[in-house]
C-alpha positions in Angstrom: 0.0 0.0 0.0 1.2 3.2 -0.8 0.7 6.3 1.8 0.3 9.9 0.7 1.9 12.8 2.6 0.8 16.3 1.1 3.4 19.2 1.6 4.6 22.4 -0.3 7.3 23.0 -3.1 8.3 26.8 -3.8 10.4 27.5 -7.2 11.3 31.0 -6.0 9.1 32.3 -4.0 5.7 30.2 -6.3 4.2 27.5 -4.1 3.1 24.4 -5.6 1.1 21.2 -4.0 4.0 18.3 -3.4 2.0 15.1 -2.9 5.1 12.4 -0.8 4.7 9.5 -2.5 6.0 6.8 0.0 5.9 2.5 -1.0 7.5 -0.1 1.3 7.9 -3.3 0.2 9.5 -6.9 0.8 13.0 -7.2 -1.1 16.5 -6.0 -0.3 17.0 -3.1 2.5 17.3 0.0 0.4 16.2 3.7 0.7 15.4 5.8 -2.0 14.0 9.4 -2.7 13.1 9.8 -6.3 11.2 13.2 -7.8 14.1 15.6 -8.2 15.3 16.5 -4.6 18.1 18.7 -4.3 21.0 17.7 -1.7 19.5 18.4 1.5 16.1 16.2 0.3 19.0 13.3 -0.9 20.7 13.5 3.2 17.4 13.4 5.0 17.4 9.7 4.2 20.0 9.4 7.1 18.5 12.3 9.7 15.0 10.3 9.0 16.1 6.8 9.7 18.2 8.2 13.5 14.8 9.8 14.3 12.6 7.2 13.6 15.0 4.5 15.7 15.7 7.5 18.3 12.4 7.9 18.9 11.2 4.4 19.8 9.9 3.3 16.7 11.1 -0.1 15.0 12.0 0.5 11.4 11.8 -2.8 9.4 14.7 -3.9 7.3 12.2 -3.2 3.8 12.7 -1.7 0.4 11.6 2.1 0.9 11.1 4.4 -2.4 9.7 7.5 -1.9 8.7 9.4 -4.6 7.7 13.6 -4.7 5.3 14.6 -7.1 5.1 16.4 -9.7 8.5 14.8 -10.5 9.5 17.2 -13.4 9.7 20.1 -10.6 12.8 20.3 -9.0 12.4 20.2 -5.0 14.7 22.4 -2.4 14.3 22.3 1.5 14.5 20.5 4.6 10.6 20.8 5.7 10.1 17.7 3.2 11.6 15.7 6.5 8.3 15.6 8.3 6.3 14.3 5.4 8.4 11.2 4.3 8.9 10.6 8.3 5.2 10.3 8.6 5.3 8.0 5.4 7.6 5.7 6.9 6.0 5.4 10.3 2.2 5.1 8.8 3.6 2.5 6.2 5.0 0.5 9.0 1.5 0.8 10.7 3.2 1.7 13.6 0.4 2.9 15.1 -3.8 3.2 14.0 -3.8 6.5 12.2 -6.6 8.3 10.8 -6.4 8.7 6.7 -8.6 11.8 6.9 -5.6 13.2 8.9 -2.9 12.8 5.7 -5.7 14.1 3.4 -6.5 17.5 4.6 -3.4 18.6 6.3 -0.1 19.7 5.1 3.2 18.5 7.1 6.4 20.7 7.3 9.5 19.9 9.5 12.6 19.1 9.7 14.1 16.4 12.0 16.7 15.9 14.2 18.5 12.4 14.8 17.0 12.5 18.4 13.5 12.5 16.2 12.6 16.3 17.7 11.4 18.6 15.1 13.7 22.1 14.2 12.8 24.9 12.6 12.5 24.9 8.9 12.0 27.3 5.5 9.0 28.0 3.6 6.3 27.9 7.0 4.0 30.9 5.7 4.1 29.8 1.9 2.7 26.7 2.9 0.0 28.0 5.4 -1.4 30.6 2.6 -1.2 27.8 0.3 -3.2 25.0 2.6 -5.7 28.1 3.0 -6.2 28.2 -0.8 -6.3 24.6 -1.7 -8.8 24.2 1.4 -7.1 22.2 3.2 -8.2 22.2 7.1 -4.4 23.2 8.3 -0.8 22.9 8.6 1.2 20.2 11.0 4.7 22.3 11.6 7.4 22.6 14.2 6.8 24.4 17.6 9.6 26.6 16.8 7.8 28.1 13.9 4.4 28.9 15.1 4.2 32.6 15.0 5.2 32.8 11.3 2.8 29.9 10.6 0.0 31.7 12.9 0.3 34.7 10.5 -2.1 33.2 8.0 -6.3 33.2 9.2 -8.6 30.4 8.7 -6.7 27.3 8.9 -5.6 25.0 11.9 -2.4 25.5 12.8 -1.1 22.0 14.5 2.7 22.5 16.3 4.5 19.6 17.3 7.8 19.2 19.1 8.7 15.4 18.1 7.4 12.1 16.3 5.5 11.4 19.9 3.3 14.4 19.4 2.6 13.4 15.8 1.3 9.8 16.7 -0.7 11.8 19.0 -2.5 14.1 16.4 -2.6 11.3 13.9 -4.0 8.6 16.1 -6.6 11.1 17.9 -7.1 13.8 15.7 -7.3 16.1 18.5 -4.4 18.8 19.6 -4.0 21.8 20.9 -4.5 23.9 17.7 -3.0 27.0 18.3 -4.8 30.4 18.0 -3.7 32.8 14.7 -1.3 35.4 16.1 -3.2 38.4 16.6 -0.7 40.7 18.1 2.1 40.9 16.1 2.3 44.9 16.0 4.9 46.1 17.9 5.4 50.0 19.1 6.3 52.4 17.1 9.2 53.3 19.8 10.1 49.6 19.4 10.4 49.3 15.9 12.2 52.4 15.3 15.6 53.1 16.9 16.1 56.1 18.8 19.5 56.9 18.1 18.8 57.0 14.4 15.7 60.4 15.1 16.6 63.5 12.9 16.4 65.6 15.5 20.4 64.6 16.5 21.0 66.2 12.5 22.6 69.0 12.4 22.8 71.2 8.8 21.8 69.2 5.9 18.3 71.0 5.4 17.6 69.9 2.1 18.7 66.6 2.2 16.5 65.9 5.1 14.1 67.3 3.1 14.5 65.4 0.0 14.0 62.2 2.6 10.6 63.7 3.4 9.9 63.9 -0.2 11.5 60.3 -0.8 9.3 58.6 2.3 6.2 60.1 1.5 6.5 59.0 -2.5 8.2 56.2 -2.4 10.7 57.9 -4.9 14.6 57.5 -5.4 17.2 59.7 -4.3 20.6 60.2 -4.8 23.8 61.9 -2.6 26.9 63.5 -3.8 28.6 65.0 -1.6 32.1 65.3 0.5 33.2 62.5 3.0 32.0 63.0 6.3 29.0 65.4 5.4 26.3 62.9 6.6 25.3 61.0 3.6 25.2 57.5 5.5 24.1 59.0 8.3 21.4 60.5 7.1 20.2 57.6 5.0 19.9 55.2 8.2 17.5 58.1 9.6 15.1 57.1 6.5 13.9 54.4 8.8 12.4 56.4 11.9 10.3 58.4 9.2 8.5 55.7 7.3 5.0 54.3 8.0 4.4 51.0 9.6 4.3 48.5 7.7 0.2 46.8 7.1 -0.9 43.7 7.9 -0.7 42.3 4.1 2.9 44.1 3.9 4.3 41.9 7.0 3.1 38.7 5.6 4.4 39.3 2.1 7.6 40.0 3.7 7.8 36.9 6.3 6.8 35.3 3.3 10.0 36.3 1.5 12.1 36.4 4.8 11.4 32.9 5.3 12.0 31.4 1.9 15.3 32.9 2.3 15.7 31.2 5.2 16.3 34.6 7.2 13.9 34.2 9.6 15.1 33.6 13.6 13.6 32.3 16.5 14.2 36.1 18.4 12.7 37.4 15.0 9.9 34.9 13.6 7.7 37.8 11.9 9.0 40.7 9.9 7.2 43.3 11.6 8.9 46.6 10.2 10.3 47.6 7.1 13.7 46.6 5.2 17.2 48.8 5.1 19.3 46.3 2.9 23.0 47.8 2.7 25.1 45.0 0.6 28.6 46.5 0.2 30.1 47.8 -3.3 31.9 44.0 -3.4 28.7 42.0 -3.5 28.2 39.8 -6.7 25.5 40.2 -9.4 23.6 37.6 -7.9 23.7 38.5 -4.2 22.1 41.6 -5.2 19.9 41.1 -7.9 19.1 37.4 -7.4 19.0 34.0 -9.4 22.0 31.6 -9.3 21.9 27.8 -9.9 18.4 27.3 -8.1 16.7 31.2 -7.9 17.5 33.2 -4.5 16.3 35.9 -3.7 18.6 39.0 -4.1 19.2 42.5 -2.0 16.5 44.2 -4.0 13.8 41.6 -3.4 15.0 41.5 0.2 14.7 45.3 0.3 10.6 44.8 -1.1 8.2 47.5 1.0 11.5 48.8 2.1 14.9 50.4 1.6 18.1 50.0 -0.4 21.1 51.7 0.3 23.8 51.5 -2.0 26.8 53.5 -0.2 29.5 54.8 -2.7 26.8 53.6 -5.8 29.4 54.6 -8.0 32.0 51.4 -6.5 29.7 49.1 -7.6 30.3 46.7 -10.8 28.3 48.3 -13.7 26.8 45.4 -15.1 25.8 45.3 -11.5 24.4 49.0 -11.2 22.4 48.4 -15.3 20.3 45.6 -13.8 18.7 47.9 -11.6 16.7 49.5 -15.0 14.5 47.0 -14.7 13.0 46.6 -10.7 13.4 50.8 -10.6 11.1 51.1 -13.0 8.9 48.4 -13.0 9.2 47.5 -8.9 9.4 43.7 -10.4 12.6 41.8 -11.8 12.7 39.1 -13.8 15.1 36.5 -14.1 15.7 34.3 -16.8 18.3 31.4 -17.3 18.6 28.2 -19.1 16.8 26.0 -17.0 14.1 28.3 -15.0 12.1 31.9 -15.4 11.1 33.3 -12.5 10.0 36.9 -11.2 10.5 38.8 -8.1 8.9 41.9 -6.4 11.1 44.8 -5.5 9.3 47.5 -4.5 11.7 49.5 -2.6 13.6 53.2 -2.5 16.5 53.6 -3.6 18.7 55.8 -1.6 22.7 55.8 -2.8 25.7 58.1 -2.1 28.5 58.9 -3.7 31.7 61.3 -3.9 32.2 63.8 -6.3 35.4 62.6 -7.2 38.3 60.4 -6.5 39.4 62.7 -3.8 35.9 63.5 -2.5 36.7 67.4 -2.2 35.3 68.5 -5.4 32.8 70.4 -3.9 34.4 72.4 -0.9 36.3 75.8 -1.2 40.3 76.6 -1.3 41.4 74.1 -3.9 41.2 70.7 -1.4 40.3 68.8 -4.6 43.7 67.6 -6.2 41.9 66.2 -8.6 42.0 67.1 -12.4 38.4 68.1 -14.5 38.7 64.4 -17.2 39.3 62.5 -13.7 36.7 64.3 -12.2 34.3 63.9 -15.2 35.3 60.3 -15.4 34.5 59.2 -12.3 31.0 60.3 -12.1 30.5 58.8 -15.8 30.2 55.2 -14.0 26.4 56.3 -12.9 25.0 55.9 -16.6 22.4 57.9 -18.1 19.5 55.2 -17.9 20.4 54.9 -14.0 20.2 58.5 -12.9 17.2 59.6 -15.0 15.9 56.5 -13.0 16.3 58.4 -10.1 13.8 61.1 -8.9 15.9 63.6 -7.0 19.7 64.1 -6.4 21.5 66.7 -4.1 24.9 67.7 -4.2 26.5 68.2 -0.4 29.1 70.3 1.1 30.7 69.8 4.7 28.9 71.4 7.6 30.4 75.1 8.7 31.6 75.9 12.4 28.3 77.4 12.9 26.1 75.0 12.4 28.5 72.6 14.1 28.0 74.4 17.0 24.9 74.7 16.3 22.6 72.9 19.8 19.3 74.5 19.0 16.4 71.8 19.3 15.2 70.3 15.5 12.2 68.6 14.5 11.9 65.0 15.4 11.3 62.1 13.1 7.7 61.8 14.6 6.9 65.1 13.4 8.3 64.3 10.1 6.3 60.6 10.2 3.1 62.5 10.3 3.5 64.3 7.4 4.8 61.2 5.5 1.6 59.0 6.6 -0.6 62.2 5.7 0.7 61.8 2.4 0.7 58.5 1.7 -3.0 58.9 3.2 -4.3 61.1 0.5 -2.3 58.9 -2.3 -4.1 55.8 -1.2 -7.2 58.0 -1.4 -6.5 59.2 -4.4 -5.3 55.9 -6.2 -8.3 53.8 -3.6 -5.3 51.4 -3.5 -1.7 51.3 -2.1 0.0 53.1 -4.8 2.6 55.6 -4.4 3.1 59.3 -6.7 6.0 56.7 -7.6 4.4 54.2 -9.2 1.9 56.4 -11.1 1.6 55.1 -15.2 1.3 58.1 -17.8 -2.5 57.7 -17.5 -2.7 58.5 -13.5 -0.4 61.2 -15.0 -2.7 62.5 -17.1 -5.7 62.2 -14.9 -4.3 63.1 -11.4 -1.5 66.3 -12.5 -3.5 69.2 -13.9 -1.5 72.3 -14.8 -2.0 75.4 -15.6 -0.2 77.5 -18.4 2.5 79.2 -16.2 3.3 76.4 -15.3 3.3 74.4 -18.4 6.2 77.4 -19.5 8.1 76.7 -16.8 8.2 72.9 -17.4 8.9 73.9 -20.9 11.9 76.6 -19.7 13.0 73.3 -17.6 13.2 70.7 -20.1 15.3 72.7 -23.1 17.9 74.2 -20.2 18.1 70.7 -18.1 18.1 68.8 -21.3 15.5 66.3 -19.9 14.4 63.2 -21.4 10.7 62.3 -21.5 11.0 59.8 -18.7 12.3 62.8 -16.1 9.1 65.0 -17.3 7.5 62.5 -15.6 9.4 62.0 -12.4 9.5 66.0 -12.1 5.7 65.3 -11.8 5.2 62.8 -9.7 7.6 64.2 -7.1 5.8 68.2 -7.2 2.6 65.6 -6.8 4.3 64.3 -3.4 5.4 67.3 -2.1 2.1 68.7 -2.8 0.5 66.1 -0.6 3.2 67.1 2.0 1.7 70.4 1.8 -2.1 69.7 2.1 -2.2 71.1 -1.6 -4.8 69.7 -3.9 -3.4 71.2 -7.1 0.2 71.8 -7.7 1.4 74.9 -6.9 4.2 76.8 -8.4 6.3 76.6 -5.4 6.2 72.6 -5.4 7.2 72.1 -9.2 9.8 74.5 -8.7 11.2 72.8 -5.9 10.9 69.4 -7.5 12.7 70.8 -10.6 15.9 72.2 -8.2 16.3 68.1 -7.7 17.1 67.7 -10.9 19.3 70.8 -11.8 22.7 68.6 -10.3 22.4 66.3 -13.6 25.2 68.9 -14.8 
């Protein structure tokens, strides 16, 4: 007789139904896994049969095969454990189990040699996908039930070892543990005090340009001298976003635990992203793929931020494969044996130097370095990549005054109420969660109205600044966010002007 044990496969972050396929017959004393398991499927065959022995059950000398279907689909993960444990044991008839049991639950674990069950990958995948298959629930380890208990409507079973699953399989009753309901955490808990833009000193309009960057989800670049705050300053993006919703945190556990990033101290990913890979990180660190598709920075950064830190250090095939997820908050990647597409809906913050030296920008000739070397570093940031990017600010080191400068400045919770005012009247305006950023040349057309003063100054704008069609655009949707910022339900002259000055540094 052959037993049945449904469980989840993911190709990227796509979930499909994996039915474990599990036949023990008389013949020589072999175990096989068939169905196209990676390594770690291949070595459970040795975890499973320590367990099974470890945990007091007799494991006949029989011909095993197990086989995971569908077969043509590659299979990655350690939760697959659980399932071909449960195979064994209820092939064996180790115990009187119920069959409705293996038909409308899905198992996920992986096992130790001493037969307990650890932590594993993949736990909220396979609790949204039991919820829309209609299954009754998942069986999963004790150590992830809050990321499990994310998902509503479904029983979520946790076990601790292969006694508590002859339990549940033999009664069919558990403790079933109630979906997580309190998962917010305070705003002073989520956000770091230490990192509050009231400790800024100088730097006006790049905290401003944050503001602008928060409230529209738009991009924003930093040139300026070392040591004039650009880092600093970025980290302080953090204390000024919104919280992140209820939808948000389980798309991002979701991502978090495919990755296998989630911890026990952090089981839920309950605020947003700051991703900071360094300038040495490969292509596929950052923008995913590899032999069996990982998720890169960018997709880790999703409802988030990502910081690249001297931008222009970074490879340039590197920096050209961010055309793609700037502008269409998505990437795509294609090899020879898969196609798969990830979100990355995130802000791009980055910072560089003005030149080699870094001085270019401060009085009495500290830069040493000549105009073509000048000229030629900056030319690594491409056209395509910084008409990609909304605004950009050129910064100088801060003077003695405002060094000394102890007077009190706003706080990041004066500037977080602004931002969520904003992003209020966007998802009023778009009835959805899209940000001035992500607005298509119809919301353009529908949303911006302007007058004909300001129509001439757009068109003054666009023959001095040389501006392609693509920054029209972005002029527009930032005057439309700092607009919001403003209370303003048209767009005033004042708020195209200022979104124009971030695009005057493209010199």
């Amino acid at each position: 007789m052959i037993i049945k044990v449904k469980s989840l496969g993911y190709f990227g972050i796509e979930s499909f139904l994996t039915e474990v396929e599990v036949d023990i017959s008389n013949g020589l004393p072999t175990f096989n896994i068939v169905g196209l398991g990676d390594t770690a499927i291949n070595e459970s065959k040795e975890r499973i049969k320590a367990g099974i022995r470890n945990s007091g059950y007799k494991l006949d000398p029989k011909r095993i095969i197990v086989n995971l279907t569908p077969a043509n689909i590659k299979k990655v993960g350690t939760h697959f454990d659980l399932p071909i444990t449960v195979g064994i044991i209820c092939g064996q008839k180790a115990f009187d189990y119920k069959k409705e049991i293996l038909e409308n639950y899905l198992f996920m674990g992986e096992i130790s040699l001493s037969g307990d069950l650890k932590r594993t990958q993949g736990i909220v995948n396979g609790a949204i996908l039991a919820k829309e298959l209609g299954y009754k629930g998942i069986v999963i380890p004790f150590d992830n039930l809050k990321e499990g208990s994310l998902i509503k409507g479904i029983d979520v079973i946790v076990v601790k070892n292969l006694k508590d699953i002859e339990i549940f399989l033999t009664t069919g009753e558990f403790q079933k543990i109630e979906n997580s309901t309190n998962i917010d955490k305070k705003l002073e808990d989520i956000y770091n005090e230490d990192l509050d833009f009231s400790h800024v000193k100088g730097q006006e309009k790049a905290k401003r340009a944050l503001e602008i960057c928060a409230a529209g989800g738009h991009n924003f670049l930093m040139v300026g001298t070392p040591g004039c705050g650009k880092t600093m300053l970025a980290k302080r993006i953090m204390s000024i976003l919104p919280p992140l919703t209820e939808d948000e945190k389980i798309e991002l556990t979701k991502l978090y635990s495919i990755a296998g990033k989630l911890t026990e101290e952090n089981p839920i990913i309950t605020k947003r992203p700051f991703r900071s890979p360094h300038h040495t990180s490969s292509g596929v660190a950052i923008i995913g793929g590899g032999r069996t598709p990982a998720l890169g920075e960018i997709t880790l950064a999703n409802k988030g931020v990502l910081f690249l830190d001297e931008i222009v250090e970074f490879k340039k095939d590197i920096l050209e494969n961010l055309r793609e997820p700037l502008e269409e908050k998505k990437i795509s990647i294609t090899r020879a044996g898969y196609r798969v597409e990830f979100p990355s809906d995130f802000i791009l913050l980055a910072s560089c130097n003005p030149c080699k030296c870094g001085m270019y920008f401060e009085p009495n000739g500290l830069c040493t370095c000549t105009p073509n070397e000048v000229s030629n570093y900056m030319k690594k940031l491409s056209g395509p990549i910084l008409d990609r990017i909304d605004l950009k600010i050129e910064m100088t080191r801060l003077s003695e005054d405002e060094l000394l400068d102890n007077s009190l400045k706003e706080t990041s919770e004066e500037i977080r109420k602004r931002v969520i005012n904003a992003r209020n009247l966007q998802k009023k305006r778009f009835n959805s969660d899209k940000l001035n950023s992500h607005m298509t040349r119809n919301d353009i057309e529908k949303f911006i109205v302007l007058d004909e003063n300001l129509k001439i100054l757009l068109k003054t704008a666009i023959k001095n600044l040389n501006l392609s069609a693509r920054a029209y655009d972005r002029i527009l949707k930032v005057a439309r966010t700092i607009a919001d910022l403003s209370n303003s339900k048209n767009i005033e002259r004042e708020h195209l002007f200022e979104a124009i000055s971030y695009r005057i540094t493209e010199r």
